[in-house]
C-alpha positions as CSV (number, residue, x, y, z in Angstrom):
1,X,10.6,52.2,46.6
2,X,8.1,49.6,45.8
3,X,7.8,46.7,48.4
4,X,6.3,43.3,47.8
5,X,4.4,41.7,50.8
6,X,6.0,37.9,50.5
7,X,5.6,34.7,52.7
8,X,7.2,32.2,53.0
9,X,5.8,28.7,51.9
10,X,5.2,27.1,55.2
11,X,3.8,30.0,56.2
12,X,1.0,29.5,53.9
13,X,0.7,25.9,54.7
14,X,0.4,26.8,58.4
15,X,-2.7,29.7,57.5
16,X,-4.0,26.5,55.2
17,X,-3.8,24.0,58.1
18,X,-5.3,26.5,60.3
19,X,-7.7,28.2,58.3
20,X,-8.7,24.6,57.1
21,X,-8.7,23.1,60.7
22,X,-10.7,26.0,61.9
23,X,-13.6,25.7,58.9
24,X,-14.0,22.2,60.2
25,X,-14.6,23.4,63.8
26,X,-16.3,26.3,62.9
27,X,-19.3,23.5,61.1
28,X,-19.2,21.3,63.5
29,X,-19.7,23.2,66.9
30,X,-24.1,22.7,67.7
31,X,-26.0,26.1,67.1
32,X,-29.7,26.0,68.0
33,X,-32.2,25.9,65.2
34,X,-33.2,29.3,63.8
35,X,-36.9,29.7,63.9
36,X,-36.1,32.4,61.2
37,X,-36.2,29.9,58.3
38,X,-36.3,31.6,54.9
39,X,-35.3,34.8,55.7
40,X,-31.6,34.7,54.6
41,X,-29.3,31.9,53.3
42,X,-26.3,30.6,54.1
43,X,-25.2,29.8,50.4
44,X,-22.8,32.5,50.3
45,X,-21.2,31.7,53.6
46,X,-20.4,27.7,52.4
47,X,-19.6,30.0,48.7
48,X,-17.2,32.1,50.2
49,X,-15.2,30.0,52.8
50,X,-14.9,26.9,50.1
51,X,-13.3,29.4,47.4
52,X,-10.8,30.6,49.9
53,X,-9.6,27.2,50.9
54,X,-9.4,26.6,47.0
55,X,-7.3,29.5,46.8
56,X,-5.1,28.3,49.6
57,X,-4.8,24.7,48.6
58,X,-4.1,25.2,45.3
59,X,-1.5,28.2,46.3
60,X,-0.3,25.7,48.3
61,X,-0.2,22.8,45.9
62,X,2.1,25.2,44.0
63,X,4.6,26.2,46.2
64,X,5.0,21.8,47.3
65,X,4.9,20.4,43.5
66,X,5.7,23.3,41.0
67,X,3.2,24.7,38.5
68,X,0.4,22.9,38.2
69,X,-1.6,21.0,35.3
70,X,-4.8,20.4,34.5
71,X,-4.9,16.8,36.1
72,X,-3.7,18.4,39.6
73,X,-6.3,20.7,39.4
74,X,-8.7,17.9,38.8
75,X,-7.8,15.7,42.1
76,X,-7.3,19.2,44.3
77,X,-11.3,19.7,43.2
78,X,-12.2,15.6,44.0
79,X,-10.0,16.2,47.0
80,X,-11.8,19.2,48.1
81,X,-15.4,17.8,46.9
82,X,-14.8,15.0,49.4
83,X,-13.9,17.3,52.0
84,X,-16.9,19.0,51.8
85,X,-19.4,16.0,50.8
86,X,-17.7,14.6,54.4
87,X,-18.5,18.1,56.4
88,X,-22.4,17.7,55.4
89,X,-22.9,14.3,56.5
90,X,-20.7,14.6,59.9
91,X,-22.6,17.9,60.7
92,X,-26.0,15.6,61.1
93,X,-23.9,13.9,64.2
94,X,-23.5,17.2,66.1
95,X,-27.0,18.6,66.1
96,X,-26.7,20.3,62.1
97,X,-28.1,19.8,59.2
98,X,-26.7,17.8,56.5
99,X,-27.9,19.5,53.3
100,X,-27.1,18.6,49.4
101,X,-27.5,22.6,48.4
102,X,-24.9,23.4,51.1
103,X,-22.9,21.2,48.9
104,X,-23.3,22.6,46.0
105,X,-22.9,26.2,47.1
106,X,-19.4,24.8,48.4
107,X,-17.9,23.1,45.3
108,X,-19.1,26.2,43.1
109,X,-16.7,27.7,45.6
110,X,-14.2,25.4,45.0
111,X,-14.9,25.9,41.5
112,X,-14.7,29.7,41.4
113,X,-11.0,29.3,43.9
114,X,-9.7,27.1,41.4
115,X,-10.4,29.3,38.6
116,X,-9.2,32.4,40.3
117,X,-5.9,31.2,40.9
118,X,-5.3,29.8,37.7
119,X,-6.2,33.5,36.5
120,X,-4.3,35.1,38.8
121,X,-1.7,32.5,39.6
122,X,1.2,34.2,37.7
123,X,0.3,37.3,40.8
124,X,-0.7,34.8,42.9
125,X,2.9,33.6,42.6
126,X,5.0,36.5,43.9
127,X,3.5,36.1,47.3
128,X,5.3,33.4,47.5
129,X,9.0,33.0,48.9
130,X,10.4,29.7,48.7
């Protein structure tokens, strides 16, 4: 018997709003400076979580308008490039760093979720029960 692990769709908008919700807390709460500057980078971190809420907005984006084109995927990156462009420059308001690379690292996340799902998005799909 093969099984296939499906959610519903407002189930994935409700792990998008929380998993989105919770990356902005999760930036914003004050951390003490690290006097170990230089010895490992945070790159991968902003990398990482900006590809999975790529994943999940787009996934999401899906299951709310049908398959998407090209233009969606456009304003889901501008949306999501704002997003994180706004993250930086609160951050300098709550005892963080704003930093320009930390934005890059997140839209080449974006970037790299977007492209996944359009890859996979026929798989990607099937997780989805409307």
């Amino acid at each position: 018997m093969h099984m296939r692990l499906q959610v519903s769709s407002r189930v994935w908008l409700l792990i998008l709003l929380v998993y989105w919700g919770a990356l902005f807390v999760s930036t914003h709460i004050p951390i003490p400076l690290l006097s170990l500057s230089g010895q490992s980078s945070d790159k991968i971190l902003h990398f990482a979580a900006f590809c999975i809420l790529a994943l999940l907005v787009t996934l999401n984006a899906e299951c709310q308008f049908g398959e998407l084109c090209l233009r969606h995927y456009a304003i889901l990156a501008i949306v999501m490039a704002v997003f994180a462009a706004l993250d930086e420059i609160l951050q300098q308001f709550v005892n963080r760093h704003c930093s320009f690379r930390d934005w890059v690292a997140d839209i080449c996340g974006v970037f790299v979720g977007l492209l996944l799902f359009y890859m996979f998005r026929s798989i990607l799909r099937k997780l989805v029960r409307h």
